[in-house]
mmCIF file of the C-alpha atoms, coordinates in Angstrom:
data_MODEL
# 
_entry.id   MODEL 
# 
loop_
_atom_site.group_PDB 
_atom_site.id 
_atom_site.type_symbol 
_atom_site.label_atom_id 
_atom_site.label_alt_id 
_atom_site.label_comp_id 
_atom_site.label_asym_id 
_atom_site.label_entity_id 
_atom_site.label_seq_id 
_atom_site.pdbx_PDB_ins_code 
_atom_site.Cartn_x 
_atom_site.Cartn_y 
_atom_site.Cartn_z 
_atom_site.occupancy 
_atom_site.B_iso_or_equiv 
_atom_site.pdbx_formal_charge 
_atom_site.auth_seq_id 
_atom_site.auth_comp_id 
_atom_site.auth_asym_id 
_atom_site.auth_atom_id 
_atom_site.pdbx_PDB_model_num 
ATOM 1   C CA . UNK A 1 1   ? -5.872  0.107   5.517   1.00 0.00 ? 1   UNK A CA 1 
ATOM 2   C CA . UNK A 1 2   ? -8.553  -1.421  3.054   1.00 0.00 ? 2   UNK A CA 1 
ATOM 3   C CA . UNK A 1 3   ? -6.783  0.606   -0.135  1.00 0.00 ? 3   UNK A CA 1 
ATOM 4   C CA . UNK A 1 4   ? -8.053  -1.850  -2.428  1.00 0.00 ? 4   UNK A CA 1 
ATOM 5   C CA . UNK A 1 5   ? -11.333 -1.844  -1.537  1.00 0.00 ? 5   UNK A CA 1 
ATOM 6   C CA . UNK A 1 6   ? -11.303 1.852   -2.135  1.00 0.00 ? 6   UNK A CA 1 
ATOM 7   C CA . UNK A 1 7   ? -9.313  1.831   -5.118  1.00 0.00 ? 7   UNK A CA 1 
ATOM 8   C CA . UNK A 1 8   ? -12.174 -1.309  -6.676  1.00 0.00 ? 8   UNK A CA 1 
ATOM 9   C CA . UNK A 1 9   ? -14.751 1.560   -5.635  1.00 0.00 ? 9   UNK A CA 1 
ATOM 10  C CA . UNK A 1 10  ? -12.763 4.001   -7.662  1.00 0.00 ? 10  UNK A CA 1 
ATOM 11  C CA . UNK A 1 11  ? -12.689 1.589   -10.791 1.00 0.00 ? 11  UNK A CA 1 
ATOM 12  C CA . UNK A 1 12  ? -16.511 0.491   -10.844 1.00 0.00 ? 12  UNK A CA 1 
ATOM 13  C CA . UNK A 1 13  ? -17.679 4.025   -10.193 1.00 0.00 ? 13  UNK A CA 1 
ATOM 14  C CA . UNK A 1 14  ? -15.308 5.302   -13.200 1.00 0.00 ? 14  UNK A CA 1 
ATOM 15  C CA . UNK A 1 15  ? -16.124 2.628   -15.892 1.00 0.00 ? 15  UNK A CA 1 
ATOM 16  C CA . UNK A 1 16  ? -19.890 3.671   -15.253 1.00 0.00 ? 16  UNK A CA 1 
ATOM 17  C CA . UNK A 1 17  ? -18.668 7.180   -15.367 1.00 0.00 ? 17  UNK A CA 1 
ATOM 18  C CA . UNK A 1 18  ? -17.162 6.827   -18.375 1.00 0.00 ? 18  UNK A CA 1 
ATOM 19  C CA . UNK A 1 19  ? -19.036 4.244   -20.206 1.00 0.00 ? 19  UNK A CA 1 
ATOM 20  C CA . UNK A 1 20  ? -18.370 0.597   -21.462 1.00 0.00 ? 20  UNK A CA 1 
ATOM 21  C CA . UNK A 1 21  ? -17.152 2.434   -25.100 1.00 0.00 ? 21  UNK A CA 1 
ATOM 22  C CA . UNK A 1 22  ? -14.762 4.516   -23.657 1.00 0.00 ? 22  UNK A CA 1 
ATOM 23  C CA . UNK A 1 23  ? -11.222 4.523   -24.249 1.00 0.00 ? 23  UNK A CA 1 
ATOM 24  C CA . UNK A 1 24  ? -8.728  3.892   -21.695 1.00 0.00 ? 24  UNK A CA 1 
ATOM 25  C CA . UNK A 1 25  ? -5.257  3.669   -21.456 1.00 0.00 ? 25  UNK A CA 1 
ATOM 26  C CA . UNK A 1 26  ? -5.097  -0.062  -22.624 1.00 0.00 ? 26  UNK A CA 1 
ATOM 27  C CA . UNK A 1 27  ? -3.839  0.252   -25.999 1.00 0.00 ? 27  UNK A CA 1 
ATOM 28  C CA . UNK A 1 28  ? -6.893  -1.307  -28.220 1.00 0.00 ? 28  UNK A CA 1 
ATOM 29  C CA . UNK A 1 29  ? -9.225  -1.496  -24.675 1.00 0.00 ? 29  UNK A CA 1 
ATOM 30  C CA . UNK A 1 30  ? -12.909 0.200   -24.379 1.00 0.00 ? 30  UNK A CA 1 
ATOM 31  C CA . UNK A 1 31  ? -14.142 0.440   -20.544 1.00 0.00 ? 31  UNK A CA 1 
ATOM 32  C CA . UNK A 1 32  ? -15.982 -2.610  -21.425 1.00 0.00 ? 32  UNK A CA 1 
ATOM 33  C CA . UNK A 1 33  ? -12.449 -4.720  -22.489 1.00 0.00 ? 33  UNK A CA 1 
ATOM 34  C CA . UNK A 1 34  ? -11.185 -3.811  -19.270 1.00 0.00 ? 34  UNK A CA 1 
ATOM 35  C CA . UNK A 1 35  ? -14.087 -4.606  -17.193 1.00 0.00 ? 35  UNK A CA 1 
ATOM 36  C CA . UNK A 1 36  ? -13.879 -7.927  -18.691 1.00 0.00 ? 36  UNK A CA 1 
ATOM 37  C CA . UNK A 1 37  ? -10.399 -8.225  -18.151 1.00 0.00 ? 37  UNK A CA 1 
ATOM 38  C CA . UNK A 1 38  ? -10.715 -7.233  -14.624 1.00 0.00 ? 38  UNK A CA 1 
ATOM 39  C CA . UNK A 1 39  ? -13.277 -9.753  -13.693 1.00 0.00 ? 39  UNK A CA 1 
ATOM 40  C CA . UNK A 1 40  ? -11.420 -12.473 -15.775 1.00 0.00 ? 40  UNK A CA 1 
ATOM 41  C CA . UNK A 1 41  ? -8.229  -11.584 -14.166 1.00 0.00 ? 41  UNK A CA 1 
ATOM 42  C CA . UNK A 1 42  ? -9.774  -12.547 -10.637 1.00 0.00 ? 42  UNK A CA 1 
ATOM 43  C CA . UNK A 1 43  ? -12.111 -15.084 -11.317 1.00 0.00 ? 43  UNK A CA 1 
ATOM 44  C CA . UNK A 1 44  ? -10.908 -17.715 -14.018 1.00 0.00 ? 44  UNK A CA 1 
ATOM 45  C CA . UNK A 1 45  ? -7.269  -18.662 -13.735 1.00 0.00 ? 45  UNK A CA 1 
ATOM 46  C CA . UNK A 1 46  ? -7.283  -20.666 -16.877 1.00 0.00 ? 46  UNK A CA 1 
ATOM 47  C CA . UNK A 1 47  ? -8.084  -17.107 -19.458 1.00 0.00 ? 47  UNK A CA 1 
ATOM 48  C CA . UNK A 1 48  ? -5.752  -15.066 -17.408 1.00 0.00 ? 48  UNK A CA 1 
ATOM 49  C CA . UNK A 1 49  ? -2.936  -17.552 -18.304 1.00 0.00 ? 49  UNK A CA 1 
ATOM 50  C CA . UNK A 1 50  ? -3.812  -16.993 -22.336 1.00 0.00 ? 50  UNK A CA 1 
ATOM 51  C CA . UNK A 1 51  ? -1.821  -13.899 -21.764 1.00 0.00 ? 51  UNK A CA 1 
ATOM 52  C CA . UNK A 1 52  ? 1.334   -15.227 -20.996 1.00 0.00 ? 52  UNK A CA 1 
ATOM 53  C CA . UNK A 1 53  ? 1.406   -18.579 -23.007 1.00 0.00 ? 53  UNK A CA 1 
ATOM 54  C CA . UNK A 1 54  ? 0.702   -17.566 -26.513 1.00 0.00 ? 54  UNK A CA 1 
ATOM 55  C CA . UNK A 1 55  ? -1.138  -21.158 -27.301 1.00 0.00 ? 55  UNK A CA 1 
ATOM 56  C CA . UNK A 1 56  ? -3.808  -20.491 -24.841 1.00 0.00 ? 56  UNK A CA 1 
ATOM 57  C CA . UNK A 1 57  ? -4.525  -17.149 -26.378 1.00 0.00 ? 57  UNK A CA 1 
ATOM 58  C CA . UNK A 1 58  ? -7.197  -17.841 -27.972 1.00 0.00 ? 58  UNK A CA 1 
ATOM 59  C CA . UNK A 1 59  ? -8.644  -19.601 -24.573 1.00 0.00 ? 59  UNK A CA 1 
ATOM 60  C CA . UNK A 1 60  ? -8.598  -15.813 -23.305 1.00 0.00 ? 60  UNK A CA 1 
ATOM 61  C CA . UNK A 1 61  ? -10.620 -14.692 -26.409 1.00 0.00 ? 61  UNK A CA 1 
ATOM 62  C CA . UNK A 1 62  ? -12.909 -17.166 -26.213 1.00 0.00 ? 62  UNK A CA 1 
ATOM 63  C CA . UNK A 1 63  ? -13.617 -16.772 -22.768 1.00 0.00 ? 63  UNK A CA 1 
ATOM 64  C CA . UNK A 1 64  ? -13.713 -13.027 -22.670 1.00 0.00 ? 64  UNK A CA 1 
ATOM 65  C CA . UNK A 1 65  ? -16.369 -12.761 -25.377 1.00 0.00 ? 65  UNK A CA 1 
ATOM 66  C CA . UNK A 1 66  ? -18.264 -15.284 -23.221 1.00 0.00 ? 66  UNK A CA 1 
ATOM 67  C CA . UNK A 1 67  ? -18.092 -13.055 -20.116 1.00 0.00 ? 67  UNK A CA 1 
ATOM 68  C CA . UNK A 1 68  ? -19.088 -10.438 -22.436 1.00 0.00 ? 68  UNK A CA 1 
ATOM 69  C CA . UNK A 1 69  ? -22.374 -11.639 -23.557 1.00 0.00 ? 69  UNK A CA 1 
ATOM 70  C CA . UNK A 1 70  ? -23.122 -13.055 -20.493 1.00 0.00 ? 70  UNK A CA 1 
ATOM 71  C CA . UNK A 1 71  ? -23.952 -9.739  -18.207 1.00 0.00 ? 71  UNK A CA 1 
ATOM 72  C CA . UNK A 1 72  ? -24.513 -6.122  -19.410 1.00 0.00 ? 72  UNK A CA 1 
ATOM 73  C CA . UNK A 1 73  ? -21.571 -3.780  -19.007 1.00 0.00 ? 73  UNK A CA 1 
ATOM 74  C CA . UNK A 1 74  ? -23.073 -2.973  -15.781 1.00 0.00 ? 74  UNK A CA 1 
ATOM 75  C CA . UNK A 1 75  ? -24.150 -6.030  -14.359 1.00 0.00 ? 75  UNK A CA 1 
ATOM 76  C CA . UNK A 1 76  ? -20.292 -6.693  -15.218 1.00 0.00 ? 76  UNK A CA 1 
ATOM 77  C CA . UNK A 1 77  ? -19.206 -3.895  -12.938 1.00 0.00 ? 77  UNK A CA 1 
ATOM 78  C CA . UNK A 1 78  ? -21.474 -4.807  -10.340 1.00 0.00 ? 78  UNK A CA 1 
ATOM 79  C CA . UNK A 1 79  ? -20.133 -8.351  -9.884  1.00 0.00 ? 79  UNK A CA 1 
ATOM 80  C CA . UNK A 1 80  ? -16.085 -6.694  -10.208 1.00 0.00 ? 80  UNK A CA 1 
ATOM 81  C CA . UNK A 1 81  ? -17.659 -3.964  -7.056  1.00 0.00 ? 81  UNK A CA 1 
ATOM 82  C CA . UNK A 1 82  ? -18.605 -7.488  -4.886  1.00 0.00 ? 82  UNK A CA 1 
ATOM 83  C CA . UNK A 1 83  ? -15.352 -8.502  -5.173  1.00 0.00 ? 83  UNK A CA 1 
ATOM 84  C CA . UNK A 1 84  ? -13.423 -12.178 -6.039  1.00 0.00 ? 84  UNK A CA 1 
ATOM 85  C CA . UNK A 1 85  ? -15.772 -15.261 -5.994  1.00 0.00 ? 85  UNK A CA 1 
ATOM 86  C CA . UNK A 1 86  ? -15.318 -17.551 -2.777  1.00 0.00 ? 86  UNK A CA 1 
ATOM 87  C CA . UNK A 1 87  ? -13.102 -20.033 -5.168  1.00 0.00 ? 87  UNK A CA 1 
ATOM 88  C CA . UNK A 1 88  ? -10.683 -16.888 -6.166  1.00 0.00 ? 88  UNK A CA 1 
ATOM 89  C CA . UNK A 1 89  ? -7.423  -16.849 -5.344  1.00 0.00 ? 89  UNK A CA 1 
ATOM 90  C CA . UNK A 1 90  ? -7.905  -12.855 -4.460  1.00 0.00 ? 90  UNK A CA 1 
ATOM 91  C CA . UNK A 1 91  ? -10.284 -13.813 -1.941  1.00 0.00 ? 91  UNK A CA 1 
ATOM 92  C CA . UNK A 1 92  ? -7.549  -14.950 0.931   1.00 0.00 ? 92  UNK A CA 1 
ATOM 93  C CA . UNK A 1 93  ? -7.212  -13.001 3.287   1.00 0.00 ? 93  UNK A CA 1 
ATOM 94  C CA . UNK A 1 94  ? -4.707  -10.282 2.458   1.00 0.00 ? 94  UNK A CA 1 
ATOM 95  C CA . UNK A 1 95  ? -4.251  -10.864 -0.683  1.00 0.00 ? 95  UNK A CA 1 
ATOM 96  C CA . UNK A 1 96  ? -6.610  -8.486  -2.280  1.00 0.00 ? 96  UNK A CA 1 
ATOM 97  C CA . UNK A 1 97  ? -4.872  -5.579  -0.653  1.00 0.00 ? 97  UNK A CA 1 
ATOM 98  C CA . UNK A 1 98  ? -1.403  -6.970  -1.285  1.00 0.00 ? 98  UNK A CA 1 
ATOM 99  C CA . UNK A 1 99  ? -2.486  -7.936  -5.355  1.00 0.00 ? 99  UNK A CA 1 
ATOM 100 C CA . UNK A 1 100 ? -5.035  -5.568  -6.405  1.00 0.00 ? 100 UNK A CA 1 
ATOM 101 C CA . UNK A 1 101 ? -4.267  -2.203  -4.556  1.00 0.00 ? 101 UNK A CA 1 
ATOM 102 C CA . UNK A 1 102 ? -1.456  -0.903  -7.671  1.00 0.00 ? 102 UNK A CA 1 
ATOM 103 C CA . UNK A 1 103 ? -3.609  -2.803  -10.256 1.00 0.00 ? 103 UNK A CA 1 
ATOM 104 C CA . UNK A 1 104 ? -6.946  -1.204  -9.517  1.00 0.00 ? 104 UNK A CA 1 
ATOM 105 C CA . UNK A 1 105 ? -5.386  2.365   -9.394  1.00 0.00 ? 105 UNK A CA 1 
ATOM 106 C CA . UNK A 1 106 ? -3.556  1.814   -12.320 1.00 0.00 ? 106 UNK A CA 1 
ATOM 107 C CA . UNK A 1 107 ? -6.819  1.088   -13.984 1.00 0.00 ? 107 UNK A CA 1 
ATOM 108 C CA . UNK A 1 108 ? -9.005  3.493   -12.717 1.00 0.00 ? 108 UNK A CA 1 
ATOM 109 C CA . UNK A 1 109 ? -6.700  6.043   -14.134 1.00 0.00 ? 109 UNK A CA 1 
ATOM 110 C CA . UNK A 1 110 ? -6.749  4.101   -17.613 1.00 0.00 ? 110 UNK A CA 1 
ATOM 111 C CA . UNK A 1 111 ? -10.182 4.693   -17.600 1.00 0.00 ? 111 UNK A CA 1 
ATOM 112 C CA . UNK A 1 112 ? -10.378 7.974   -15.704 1.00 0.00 ? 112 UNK A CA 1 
ATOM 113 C CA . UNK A 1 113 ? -7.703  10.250  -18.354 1.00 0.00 ? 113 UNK A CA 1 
ATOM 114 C CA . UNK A 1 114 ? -8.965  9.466   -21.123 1.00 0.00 ? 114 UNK A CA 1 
ATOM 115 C CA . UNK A 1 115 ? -12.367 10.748  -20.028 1.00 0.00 ? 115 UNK A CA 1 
ATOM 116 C CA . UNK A 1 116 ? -11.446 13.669  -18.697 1.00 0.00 ? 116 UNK A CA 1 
ATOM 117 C CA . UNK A 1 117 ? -12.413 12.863  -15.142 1.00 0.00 ? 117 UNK A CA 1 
ATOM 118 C CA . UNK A 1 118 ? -11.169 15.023  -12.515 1.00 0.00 ? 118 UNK A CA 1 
ATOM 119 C CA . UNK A 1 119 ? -7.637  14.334  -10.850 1.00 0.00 ? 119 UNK A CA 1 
ATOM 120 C CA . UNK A 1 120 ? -8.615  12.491  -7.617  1.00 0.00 ? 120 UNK A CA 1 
ATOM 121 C CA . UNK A 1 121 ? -7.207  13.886  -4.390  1.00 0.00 ? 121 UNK A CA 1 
ATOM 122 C CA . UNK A 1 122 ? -5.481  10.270  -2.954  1.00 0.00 ? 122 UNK A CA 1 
ATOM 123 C CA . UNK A 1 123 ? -3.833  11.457  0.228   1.00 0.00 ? 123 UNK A CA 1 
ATOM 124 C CA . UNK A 1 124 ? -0.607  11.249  1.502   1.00 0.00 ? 124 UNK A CA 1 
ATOM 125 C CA . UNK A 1 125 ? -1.407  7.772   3.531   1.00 0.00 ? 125 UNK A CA 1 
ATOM 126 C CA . UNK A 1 126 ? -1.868  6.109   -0.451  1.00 0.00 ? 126 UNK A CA 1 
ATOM 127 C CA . UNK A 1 127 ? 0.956   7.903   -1.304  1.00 0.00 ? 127 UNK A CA 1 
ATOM 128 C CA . UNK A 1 128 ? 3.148   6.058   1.471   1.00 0.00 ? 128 UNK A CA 1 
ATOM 129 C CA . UNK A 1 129 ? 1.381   3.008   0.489   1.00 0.00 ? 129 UNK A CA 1 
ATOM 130 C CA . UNK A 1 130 ? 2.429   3.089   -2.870  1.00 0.00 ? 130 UNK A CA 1 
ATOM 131 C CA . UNK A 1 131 ? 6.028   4.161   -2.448  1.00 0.00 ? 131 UNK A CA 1 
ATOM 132 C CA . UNK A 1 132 ? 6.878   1.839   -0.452  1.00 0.00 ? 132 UNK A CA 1 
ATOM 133 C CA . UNK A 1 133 ? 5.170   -1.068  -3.206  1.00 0.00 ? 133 UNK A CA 1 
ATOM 134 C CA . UNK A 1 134 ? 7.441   0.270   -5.540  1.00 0.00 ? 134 UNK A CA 1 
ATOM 135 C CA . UNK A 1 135 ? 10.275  -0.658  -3.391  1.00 0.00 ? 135 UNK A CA 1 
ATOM 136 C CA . UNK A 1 136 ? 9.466   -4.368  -4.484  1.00 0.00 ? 136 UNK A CA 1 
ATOM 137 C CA . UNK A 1 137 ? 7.380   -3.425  -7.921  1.00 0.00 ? 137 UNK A CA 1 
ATOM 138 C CA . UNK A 1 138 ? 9.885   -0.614  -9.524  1.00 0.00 ? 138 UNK A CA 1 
ATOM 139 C CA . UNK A 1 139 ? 12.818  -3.129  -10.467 1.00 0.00 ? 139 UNK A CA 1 
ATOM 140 C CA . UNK A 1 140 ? 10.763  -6.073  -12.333 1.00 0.00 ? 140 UNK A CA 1 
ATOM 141 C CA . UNK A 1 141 ? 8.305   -3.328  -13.806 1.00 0.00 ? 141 UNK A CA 1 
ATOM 142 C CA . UNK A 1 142 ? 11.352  -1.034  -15.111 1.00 0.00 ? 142 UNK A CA 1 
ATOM 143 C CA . UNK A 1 143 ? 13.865  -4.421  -16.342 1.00 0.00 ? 143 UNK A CA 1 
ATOM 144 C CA . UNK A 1 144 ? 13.403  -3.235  -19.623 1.00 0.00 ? 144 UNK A CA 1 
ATOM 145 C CA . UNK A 1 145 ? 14.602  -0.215  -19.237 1.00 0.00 ? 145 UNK A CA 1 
ATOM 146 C CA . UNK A 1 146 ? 18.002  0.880   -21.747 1.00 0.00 ? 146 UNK A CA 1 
ATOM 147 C CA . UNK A 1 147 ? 19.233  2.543   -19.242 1.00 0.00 ? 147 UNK A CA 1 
ATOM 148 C CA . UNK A 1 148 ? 19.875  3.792   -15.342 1.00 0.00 ? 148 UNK A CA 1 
ATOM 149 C CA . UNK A 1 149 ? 16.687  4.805   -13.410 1.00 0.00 ? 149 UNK A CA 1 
ATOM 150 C CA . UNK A 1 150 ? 15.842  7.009   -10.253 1.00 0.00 ? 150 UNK A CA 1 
ATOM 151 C CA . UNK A 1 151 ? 12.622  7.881   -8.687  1.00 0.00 ? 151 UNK A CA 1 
ATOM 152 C CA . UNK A 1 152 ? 12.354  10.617  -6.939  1.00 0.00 ? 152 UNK A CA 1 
ATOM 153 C CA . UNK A 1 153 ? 9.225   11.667  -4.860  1.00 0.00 ? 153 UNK A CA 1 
ATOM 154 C CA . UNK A 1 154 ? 8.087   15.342  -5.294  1.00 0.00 ? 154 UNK A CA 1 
ATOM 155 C CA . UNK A 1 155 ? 5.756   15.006  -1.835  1.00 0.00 ? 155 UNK A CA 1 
ATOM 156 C CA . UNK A 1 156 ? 8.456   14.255  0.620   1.00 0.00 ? 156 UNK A CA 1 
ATOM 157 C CA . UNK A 1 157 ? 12.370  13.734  0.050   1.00 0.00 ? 157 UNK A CA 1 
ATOM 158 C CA . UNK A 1 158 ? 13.132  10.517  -1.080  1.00 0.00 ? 158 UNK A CA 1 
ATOM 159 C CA . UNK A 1 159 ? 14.868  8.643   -3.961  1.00 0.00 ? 159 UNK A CA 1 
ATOM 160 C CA . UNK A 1 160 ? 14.851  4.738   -5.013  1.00 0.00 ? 160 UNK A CA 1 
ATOM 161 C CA . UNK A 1 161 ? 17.161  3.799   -7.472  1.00 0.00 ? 161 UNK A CA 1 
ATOM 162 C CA . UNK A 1 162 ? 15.478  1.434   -9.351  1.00 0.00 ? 162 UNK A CA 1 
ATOM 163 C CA . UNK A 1 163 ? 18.030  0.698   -12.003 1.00 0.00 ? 163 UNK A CA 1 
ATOM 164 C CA . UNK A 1 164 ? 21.639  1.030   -12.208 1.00 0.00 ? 164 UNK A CA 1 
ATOM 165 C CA . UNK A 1 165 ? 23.137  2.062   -15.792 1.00 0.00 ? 165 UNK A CA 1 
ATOM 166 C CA . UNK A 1 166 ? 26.310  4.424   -16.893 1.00 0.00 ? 166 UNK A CA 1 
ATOM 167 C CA . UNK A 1 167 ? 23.880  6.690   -17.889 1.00 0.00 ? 167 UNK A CA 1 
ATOM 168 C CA . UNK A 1 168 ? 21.033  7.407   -15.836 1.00 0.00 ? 168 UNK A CA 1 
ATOM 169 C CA . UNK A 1 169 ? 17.194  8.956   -16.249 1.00 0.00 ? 169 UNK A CA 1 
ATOM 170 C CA . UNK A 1 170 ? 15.406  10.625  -12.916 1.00 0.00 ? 170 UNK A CA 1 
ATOM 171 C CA . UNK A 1 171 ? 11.636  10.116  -12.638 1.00 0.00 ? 171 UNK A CA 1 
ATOM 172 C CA . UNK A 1 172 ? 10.113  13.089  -10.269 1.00 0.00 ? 172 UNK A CA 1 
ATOM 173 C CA . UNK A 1 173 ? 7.099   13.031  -9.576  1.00 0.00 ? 173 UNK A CA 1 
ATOM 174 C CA . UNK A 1 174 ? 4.354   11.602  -6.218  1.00 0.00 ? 174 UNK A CA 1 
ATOM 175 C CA . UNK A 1 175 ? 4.700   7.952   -5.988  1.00 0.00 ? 175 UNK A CA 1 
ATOM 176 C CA . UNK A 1 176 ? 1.258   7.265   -7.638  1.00 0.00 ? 176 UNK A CA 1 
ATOM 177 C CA . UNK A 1 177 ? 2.563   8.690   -10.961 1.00 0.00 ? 177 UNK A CA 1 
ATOM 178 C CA . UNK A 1 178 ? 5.326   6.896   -10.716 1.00 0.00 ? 178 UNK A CA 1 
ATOM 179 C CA . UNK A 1 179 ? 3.802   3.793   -10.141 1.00 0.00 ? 179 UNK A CA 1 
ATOM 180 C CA . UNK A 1 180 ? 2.086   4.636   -13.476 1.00 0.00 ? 180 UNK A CA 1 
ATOM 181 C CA . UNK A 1 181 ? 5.377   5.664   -15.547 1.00 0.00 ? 181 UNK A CA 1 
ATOM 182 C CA . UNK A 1 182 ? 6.558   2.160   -14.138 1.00 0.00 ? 182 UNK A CA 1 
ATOM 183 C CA . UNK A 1 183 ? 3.234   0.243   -15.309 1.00 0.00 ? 183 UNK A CA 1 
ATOM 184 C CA . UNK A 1 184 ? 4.148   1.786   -18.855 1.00 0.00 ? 184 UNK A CA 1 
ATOM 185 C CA . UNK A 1 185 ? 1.442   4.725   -18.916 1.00 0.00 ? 185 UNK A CA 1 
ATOM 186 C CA . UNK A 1 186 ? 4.431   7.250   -19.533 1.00 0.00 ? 186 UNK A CA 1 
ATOM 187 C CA . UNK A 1 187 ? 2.838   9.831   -21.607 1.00 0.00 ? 187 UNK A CA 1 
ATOM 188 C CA . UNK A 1 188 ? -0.010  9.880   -19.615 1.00 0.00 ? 188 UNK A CA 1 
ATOM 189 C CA . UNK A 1 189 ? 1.810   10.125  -15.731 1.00 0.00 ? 189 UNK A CA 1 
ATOM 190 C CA . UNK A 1 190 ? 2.399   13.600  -14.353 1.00 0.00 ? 190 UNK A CA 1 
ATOM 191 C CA . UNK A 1 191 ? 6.224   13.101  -13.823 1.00 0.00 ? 191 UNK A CA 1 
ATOM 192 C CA . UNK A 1 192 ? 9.640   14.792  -14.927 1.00 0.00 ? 192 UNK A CA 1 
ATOM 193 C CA . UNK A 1 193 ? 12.164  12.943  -16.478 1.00 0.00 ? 193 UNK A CA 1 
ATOM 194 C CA . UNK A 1 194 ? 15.530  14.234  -15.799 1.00 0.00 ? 194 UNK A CA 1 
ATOM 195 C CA . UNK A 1 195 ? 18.443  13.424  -18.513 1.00 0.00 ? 195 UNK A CA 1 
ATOM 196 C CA . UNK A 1 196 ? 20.223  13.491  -21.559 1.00 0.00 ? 196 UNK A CA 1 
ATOM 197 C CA . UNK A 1 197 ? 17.788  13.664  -24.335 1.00 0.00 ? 197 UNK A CA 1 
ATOM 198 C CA . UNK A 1 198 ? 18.634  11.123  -26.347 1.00 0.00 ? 198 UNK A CA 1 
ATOM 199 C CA . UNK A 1 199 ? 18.615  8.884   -23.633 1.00 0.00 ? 199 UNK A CA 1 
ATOM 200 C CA . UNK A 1 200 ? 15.286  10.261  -22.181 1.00 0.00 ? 200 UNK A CA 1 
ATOM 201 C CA . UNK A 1 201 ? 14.094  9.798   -25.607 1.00 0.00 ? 201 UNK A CA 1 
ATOM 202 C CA . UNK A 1 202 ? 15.095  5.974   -26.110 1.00 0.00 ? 202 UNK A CA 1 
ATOM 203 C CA . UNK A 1 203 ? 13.520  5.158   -23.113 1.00 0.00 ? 203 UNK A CA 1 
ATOM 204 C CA . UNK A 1 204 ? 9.980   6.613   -23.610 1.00 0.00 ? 204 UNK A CA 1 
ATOM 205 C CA . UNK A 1 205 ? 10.346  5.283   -26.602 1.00 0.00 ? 205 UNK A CA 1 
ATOM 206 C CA . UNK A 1 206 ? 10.971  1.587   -25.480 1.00 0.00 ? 206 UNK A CA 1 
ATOM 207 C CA . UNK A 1 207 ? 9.499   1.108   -22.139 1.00 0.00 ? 207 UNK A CA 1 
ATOM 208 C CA . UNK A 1 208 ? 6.339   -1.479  -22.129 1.00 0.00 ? 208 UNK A CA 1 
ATOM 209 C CA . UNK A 1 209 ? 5.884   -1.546  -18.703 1.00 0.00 ? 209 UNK A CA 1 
ATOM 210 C CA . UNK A 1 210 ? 3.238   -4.253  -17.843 1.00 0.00 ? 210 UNK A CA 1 
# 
């Protein structure tokens, strides 16, 4: 299908759209944190795990500012738009597609909404794509949720219920916005939620997403 190749098209072309001081979507992120984020992500195992293991944080700062003085915002981008070094674990085969498809669309519309780029038209084969990735990605992405959750695609007739809970919020809305909702970018994906109001409420006001 190549999706992530198209969708790491989509992200280099909008961060030099937008520009490295930008803001995205990425609470406390410019263009430029992202891009560096990106690239660190798929290229050097030992930052990316600063995120997750709070002593190693400051390995991740250290070796973000590095990657940031390194190359020019977009000599950055250029190197994210040739895709994972040979010694990445995103370059075996498959696994680009499989990792990077949800996470590069996810941030080309954190960079995209903020600047007022157009809606892209995605198609109804991405669409598919995506839905059926939140059959595995919904659940973990939505465990924090305080209460029961249903998506429900607007393009085509079809529900997942991604949570169970005595009371219960429905998520409308095409499978790419709910991907975002999921990912935490609520106020920002074009979906309906469907429920009581307080219970609408203490979800938006509580879900991190990732």
């Amino acid at each position: 299908m190549g999706f992530a190749k198209d969708e790491r098209k989509a992200l280099c072309d909008a961060l030099l759209e937008a520009g490295p001081e930008s803001p995205t979507l990425c609470e406390g992120w410019d263009a430029h944190d992202l891009a560096v984020h990106v690239w660190i992500r798929e290229n050097d195992p030992l930052a990316v795990s600063g995120a997750f293991i709070k002593p190693l944080a400051g390995v991740t700062e250290a070796r973000s500012d590095a990657v940031r003085s390194r190359w020019t915002f977009a000599e950055l981008v250029e190197r994210i738009r040739r895709g994972p070094g040979l010694a990445s674990v995103f370059a075996i085969p498959g696994l680009d597609e499989l990792a990077n498809t949800g996470e590069f669309f996810v941030h080309t519309e954190d960079v995209r909404r903020p600047a007022g780029l157009p809606p892209r038209d995605l198609g109804s084969e991405f669409e598919g794509y995506v839905a059926a990735s939140l059959e595995k990605m919904a659940k973990p992405l939505m465990r924090d949720a305080t209460c029961g959750i249903v998506f429900e695609r607007t393009d085509v007739p079809e529900t997942l219920r991604v949570k169970p809970g005595s009371s219960t919020v429905t998520v409308a809305g095409k499978p790419s916005e709910l991907l975002l909702f999921a990912f935490g970018r609520m106020a920002d994906a074009d979906v309906e939620l469907i429920g009581e109001p307080a219970t609408v409420a203490k979800l938006t006001s509580t879900h991190q997403g990732f």
